[in-house]
C-alpha positions in Angstrom: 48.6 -24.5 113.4 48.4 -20.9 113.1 44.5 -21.1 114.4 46.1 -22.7 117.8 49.0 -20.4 118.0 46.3 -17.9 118.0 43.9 -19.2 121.1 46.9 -19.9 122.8 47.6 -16.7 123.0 43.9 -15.3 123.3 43.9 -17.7 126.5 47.4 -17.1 128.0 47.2 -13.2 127.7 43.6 -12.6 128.4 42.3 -11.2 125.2 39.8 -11.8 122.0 41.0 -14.3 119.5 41.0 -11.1 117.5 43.3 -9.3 119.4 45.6 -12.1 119.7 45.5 -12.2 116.0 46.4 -8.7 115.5 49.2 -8.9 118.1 50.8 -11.9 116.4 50.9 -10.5 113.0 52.5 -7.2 114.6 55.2 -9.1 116.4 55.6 -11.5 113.3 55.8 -8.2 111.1 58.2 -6.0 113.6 60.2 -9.2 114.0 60.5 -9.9 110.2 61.1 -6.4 109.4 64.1 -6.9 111.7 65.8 -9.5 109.8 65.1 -11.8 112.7 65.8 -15.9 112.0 62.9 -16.2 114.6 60.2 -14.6 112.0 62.1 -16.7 109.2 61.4 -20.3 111.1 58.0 -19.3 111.9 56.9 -18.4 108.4 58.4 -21.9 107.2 57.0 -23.8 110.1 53.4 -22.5 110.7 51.4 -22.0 107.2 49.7 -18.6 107.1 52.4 -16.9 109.7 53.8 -14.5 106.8 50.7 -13.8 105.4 49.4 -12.3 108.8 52.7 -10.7 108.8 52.4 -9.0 105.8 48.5 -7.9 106.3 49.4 -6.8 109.7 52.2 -4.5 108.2 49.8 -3.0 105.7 47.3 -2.6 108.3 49.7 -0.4 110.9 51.7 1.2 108.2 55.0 -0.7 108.5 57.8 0.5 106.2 57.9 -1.7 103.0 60.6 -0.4 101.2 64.4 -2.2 100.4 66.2 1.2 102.1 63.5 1.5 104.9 64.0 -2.3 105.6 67.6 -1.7 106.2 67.6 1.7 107.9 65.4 -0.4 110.5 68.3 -2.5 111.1 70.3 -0.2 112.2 70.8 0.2 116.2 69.1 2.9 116.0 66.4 1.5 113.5 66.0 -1.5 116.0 64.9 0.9 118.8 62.1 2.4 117.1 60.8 -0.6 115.6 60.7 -1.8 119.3 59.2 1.1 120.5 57.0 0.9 117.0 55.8 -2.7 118.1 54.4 -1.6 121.2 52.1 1.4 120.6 50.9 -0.8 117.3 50.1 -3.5 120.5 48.4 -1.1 122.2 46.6 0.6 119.5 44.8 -2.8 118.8 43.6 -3.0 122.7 46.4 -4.9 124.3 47.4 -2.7 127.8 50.7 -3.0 129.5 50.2 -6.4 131.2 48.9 -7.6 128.2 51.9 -6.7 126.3 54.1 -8.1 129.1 52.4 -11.8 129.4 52.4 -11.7 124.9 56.2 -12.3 124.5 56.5 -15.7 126.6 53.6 -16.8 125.6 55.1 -16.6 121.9 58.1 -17.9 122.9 57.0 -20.7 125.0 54.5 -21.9 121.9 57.4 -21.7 119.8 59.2 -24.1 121.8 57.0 -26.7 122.9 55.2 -26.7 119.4 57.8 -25.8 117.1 60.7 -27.1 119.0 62.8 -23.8 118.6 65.3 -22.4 121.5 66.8 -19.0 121.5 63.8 -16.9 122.2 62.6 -15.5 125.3 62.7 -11.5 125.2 61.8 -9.0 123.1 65.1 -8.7 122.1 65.2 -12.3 120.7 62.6 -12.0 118.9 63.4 -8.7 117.1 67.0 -9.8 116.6 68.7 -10.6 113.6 70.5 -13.6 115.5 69.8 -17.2 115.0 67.3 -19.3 116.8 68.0 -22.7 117.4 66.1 -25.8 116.0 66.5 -28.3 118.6 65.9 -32.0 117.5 62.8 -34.0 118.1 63.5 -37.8 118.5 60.6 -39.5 117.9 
């Protein structure tokens, strides 16, 4: 699944499946880093989400550390892993549009595949709120 989630985005935000790749694992990672239930219910749902996440980390020098972790978390912390997430986007190739369109495209995969609600924003995604699992009748 993680393979799709990956052309889907190379596809729907104009890029190499590279690039769409290294822009998942930096959103996964940010997002993670964040506490963010979104990052949790990807990494159970999609096998090979968290280690992308974790590689990608390593990769753009994301902090690692217990304390770092929770300084992140702060208001504060939030902003500049935000602002973190971004220039790592845009040091793999991504521009400004590309960075714009990546988002929805997550969010939209994550519900129609994964059948999550809640996310839709940046701010979802980096949040330490709850996604919603909504249930599939079969």
């Amino acid at each position: 699944m993680l393979k799709k989630f990956v052309n889907i985005i190379a596809t729907e935000v104009e890029i190499t499946t590279d690039m769409a790749r290294s822009a998942l694992g930096i959103v996964l990672n940010a997002a993670d880093r964040q506490g963010s239930q979104f990052a949790a219910l990807v990494f159970e749902s999609i096998p090979g989400a968290r280690t992308l996440s974790a590689t990608s980390g390593v990769e753009v020098g994301a902090a690692t550390g217990i304390i770092a972790r929770l300084i992140e978390q702060t208001p504060g912390g939030r902003s500049a892993v935000a602002f973190q997430m971004v220039r790592d986007l845009q040091s793999v190739g991504l521009g400004n549009e590309q960075v714009s369109k990546l988002m929805p495209v997550i969010a939209s995969f994550a519900r129609t595949e994964l059948g999550y609600e809640g996310v839709g924003h940046i701010g979802d995604f980096l949040g330490a709120g709850e996604a919603v699992e909504k249930v599939k009748v079969a």
